[in-house]
C-alpha atoms as a printed R data frame, in Angstrom:
    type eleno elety resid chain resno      x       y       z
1   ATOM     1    CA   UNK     A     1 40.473  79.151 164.562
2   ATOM     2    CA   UNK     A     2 38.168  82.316 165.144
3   ATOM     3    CA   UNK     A     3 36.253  83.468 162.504
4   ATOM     4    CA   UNK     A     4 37.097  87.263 162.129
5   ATOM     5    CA   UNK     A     5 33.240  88.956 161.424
6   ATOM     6    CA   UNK     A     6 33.359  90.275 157.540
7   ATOM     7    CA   UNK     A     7 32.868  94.018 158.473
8   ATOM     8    CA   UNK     A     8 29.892  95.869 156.205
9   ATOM     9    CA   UNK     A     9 30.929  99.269 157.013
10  ATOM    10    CA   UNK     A    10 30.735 101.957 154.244
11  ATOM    11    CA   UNK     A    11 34.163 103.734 153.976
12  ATOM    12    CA   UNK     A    12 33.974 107.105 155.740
13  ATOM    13    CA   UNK     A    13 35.097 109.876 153.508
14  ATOM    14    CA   UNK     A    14 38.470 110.512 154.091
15  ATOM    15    CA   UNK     A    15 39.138 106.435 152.687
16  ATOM    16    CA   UNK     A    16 36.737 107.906 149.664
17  ATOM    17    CA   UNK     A    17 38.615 110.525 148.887
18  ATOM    18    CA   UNK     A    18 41.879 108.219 148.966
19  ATOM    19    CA   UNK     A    19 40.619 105.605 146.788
20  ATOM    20    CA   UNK     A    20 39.250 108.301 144.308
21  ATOM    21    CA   UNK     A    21 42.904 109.900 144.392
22  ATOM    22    CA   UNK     A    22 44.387 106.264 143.815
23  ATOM    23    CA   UNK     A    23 42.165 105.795 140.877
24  ATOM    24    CA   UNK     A    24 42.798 108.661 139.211
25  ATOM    25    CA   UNK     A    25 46.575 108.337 139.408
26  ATOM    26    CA   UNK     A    26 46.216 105.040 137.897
27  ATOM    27    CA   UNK     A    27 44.294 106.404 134.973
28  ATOM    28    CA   UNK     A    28 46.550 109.024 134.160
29  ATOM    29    CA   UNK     A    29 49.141 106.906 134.469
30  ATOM    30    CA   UNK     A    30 47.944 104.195 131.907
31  ATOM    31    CA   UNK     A    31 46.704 106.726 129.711
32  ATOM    32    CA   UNK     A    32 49.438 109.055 129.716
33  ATOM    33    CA   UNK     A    33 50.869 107.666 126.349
34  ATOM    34    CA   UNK     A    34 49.013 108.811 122.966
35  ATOM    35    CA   UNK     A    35 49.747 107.561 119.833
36  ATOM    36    CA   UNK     A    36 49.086 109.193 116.548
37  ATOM    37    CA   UNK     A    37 48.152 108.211 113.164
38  ATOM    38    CA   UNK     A    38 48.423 109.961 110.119
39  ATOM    39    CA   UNK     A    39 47.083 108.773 106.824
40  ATOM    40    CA   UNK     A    40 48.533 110.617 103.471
41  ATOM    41    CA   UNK     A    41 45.604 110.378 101.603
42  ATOM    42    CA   UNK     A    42 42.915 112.517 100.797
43  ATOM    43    CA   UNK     A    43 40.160 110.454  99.964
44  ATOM    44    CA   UNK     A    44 37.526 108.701 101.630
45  ATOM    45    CA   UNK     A    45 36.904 105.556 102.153
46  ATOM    46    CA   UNK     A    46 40.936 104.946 101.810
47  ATOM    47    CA   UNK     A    47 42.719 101.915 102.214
48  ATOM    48    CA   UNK     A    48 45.871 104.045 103.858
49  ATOM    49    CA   UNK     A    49 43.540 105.608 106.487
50  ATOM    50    CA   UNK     A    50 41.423 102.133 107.137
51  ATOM    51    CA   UNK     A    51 45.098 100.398 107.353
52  ATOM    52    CA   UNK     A    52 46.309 103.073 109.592
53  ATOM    53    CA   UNK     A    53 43.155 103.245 112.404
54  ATOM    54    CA   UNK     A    54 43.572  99.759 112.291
55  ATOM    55    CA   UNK     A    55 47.304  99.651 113.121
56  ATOM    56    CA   UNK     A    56 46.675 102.909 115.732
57  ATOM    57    CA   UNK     A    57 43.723 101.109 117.277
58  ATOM    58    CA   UNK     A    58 45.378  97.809 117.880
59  ATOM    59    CA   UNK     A    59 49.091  99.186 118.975
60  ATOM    60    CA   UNK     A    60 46.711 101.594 121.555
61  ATOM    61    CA   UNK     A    61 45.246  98.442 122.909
62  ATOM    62    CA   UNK     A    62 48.615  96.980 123.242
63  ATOM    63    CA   UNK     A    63 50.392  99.802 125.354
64  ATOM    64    CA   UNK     A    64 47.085 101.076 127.013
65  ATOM    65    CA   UNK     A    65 47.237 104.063 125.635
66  ATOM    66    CA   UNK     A    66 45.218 106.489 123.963
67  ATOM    67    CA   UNK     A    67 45.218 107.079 120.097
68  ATOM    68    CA   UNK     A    68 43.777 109.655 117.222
69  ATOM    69    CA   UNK     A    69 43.672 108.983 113.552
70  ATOM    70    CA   UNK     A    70 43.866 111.675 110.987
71  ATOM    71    CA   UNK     A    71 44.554 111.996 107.348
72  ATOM    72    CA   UNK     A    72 45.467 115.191 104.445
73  ATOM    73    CA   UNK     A    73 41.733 115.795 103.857
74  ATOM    74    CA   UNK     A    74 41.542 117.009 108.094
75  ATOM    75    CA   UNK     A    75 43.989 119.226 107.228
76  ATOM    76    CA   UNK     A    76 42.152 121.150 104.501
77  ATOM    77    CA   UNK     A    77 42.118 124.004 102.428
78  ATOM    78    CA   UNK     A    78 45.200 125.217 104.472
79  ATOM    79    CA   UNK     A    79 47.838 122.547 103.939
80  ATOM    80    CA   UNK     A    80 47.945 123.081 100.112
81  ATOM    81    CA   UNK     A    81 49.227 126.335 100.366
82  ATOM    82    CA   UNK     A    82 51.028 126.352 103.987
83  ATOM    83    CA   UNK     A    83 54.982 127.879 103.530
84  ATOM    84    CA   UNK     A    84 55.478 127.557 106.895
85  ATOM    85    CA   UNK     A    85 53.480 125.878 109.925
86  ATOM    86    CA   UNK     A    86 52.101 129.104 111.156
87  ATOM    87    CA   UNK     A    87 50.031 129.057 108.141
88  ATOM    88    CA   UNK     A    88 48.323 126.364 109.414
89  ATOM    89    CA   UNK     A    89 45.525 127.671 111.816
90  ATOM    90    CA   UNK     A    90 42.832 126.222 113.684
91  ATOM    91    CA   UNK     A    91 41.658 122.509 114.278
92  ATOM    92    CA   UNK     A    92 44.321 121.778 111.364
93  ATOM    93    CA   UNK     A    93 47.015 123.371 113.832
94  ATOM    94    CA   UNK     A    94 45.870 121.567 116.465
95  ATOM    95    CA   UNK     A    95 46.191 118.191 114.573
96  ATOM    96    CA   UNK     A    96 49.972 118.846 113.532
97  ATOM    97    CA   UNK     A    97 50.415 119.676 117.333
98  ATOM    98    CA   UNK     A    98 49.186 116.225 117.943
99  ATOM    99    CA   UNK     A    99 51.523 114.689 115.266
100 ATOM   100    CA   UNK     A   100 54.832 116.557 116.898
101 ATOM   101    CA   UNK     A   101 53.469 115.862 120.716
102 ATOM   102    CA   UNK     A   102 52.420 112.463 120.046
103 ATOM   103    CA   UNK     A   103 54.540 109.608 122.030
104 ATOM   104    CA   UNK     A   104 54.348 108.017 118.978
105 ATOM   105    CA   UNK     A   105 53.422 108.021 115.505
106 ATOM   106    CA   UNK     A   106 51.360 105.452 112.938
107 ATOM   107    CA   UNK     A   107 52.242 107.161 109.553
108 ATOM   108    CA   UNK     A   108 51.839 106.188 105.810
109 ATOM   109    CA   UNK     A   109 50.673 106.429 102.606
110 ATOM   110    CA   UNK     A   110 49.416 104.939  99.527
111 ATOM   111    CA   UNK     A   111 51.563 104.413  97.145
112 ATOM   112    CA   UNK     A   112 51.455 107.041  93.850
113 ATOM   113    CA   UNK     A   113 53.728 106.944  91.067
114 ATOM   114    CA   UNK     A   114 56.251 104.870  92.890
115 ATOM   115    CA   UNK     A   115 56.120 107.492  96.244
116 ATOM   116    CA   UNK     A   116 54.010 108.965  98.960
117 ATOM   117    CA   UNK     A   117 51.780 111.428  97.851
118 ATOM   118    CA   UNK     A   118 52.844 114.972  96.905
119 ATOM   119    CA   UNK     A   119 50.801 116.481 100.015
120 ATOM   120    CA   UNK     A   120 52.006 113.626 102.444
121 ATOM   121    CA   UNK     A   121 55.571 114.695 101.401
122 ATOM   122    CA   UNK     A   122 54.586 118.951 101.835
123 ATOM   123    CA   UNK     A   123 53.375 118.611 105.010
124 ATOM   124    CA   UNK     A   124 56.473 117.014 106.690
125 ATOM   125    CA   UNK     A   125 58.764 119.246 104.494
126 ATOM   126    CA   UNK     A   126 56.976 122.010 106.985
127 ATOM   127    CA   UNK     A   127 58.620 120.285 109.981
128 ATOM   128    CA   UNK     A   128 61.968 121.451 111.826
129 ATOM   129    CA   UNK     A   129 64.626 119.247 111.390
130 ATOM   130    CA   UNK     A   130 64.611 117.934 114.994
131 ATOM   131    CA   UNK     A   131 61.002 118.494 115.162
132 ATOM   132    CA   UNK     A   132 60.159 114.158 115.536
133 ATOM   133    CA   UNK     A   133 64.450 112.874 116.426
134 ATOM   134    CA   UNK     A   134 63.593 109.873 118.925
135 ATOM   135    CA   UNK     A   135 59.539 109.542 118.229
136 ATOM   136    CA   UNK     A   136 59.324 106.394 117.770
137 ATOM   137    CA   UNK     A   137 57.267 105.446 114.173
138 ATOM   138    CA   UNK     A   138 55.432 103.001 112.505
139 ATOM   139    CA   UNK     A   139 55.704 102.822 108.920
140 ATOM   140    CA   UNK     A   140 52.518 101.761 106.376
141 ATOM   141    CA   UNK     A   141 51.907 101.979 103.115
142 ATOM   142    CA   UNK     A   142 49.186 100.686 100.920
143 ATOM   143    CA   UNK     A   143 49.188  99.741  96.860
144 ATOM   144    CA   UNK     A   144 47.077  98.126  94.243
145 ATOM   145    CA   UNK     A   145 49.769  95.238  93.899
146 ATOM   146    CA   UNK     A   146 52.686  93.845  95.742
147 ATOM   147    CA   UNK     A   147 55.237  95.660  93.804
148 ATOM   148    CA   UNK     A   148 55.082  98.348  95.412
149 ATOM   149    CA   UNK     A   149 55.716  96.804  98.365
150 ATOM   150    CA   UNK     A   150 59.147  98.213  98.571
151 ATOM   151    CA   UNK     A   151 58.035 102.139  98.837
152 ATOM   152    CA   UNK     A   152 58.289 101.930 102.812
153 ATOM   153    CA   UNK     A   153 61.908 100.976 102.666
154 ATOM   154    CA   UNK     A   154 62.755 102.797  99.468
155 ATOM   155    CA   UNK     A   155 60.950 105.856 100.515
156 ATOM   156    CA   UNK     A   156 59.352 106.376 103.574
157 ATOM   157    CA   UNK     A   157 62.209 105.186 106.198
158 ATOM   158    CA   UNK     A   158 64.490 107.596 104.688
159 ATOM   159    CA   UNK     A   159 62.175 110.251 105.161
160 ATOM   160    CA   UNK     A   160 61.714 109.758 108.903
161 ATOM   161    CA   UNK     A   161 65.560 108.848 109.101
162 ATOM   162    CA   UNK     A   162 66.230 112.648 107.997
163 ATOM   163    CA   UNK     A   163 63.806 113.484 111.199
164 ATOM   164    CA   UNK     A   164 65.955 111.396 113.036
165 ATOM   165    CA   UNK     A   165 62.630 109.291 114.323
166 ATOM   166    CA   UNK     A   166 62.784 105.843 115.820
167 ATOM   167    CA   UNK     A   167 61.141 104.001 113.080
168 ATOM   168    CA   UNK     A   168 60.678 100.605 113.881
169 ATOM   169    CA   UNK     A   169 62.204  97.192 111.875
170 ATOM   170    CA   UNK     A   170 58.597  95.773 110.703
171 ATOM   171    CA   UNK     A   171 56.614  98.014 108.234
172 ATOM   172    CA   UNK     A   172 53.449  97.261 107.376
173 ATOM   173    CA   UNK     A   173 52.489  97.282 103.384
174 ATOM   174    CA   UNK     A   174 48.674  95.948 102.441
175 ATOM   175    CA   UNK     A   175 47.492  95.621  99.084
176 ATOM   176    CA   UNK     A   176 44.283  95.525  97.511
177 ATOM   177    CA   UNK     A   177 44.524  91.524  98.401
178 ATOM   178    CA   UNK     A   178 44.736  92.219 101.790
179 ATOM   179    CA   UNK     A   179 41.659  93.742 102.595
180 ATOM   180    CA   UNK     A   180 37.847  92.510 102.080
181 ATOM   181    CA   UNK     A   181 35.102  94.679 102.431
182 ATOM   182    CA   UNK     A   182 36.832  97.155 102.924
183 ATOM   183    CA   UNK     A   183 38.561  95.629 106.019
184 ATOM   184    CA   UNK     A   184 42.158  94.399 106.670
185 ATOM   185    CA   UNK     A   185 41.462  91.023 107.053
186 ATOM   186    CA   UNK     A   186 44.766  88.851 105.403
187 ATOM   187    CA   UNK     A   187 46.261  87.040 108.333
188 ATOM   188    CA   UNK     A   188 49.589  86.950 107.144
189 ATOM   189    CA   UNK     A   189 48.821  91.389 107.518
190 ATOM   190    CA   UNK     A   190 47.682  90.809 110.859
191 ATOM   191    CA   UNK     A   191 50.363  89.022 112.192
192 ATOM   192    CA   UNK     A   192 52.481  91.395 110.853
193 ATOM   193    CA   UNK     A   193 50.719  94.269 112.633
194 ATOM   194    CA   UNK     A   194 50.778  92.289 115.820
195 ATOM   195    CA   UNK     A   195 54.901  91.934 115.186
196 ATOM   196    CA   UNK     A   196 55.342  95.733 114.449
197 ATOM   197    CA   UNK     A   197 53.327  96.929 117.794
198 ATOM   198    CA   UNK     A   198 55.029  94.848 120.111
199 ATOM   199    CA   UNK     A   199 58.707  96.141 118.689
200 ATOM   200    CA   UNK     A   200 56.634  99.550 120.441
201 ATOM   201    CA   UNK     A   201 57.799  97.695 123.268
202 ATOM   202    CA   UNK     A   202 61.222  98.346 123.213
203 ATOM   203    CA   UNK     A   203 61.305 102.245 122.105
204 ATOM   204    CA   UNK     A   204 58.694 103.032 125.066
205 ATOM   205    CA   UNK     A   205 60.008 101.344 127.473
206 ATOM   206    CA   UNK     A   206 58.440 102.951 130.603
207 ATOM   207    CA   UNK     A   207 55.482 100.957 129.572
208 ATOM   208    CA   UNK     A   208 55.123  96.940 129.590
209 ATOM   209    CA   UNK     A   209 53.220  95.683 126.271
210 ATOM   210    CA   UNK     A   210 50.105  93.460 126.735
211 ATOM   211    CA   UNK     A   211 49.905  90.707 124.208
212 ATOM   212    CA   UNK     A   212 48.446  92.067 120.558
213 ATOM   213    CA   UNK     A   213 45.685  91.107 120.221
């Protein structure tokens, strides 16, 4: 059979200009989801937060989308004495925008006195009612021991099933056992992570989950 000549010729504009169209279609496309996590604590270096950038990071990776991790202290000095959300101004504004526009949230806390912290808890009591009813969630928590282990079902589903929120079966709770050098390392942890994104899956829908990583 002939051999058809491989043809060298540079695209003329007009196929450059289609391509580049093409391109960035697919881009927005695949990174039209965002997920957001919030951390209730306020100090740094803090298990909750390095639990919760993990979780966002890897669930991001999953859906191909694109993520943001905040936590109480990036909402300072104006959460503390907020009555209402329009006393919340500037980049803290902006970050509770994120939390209510978000396609879906990555929240917890660590675990104090049996609860989620006392700010944690202020911040969402600022919310409407319907302000997060279908957002799918992610629920994390992190304590010094394994008895507190129960303070996502006990405490924080309850709270998001108020909002009405999709919060989904697995939660994630790490103790001080779970981590090492500061890291989430414990596989068992891990493999629950990987469980909890891909139930993503089924609450956003218009996107097909890779395999966790």
């Amino acid at each position: 059979m002939p051999k058809h000549p491989l043809s060298l010729e540079w695209p003329n504009s007009h196929s450059l200009v289609t391509l580049h169209d093409k391109i960035d279609r697919f881009l927005e496309h695949n990174m039209s989801l965002h997920i957001v996590g919030f951390a209730g604590s306020l100090s740094r270096p803090s298990k909750a937060r390095l639990l919760i950038d993990l979780v966002t990071t890897r669930a991001a990776a999953a859906l191909r989308a694109s993520a943001a991790t905040y936590d109480l202290t990036d909402l300072q000095p104006g959460l503390g004495t907020a009555q209402t959300l329009s006393d919340i101004e500037g980049p803290p504004r902006a970050i509770v925008d994120s939390l209510l526009s978000a396609d879906a949230l990555v929240v917890g806390s660590p675990v104090y006195k049996g609860s989620y912290t006392g700010l944690f808890k202020h911040l969402f009591d600022l919310f409407d009612p319907a302000a997060l009813a279908g957002k799918p969630v992610l629920l994390t928590a992190t304590g010094g021991g394994e008895r507190h282990a129960l303070v996502i079902e006990h405490q924080l589903r309850p709270l998001f099933g108020f909002f009405e929120a999709v919060t989904l079966p697995t939660g994630i709770y790490a103790s001080g056992a779970d981590f090492s050098d500061g890291v989430p390392t414990s596989p068992a942890l891990l493999a629950r992570i990987d469980r909890a994104i891909i139930q993503f899956q089924t609450t956003l829908p218009h996107r097909p989950a890779a395999t966790a990583a």
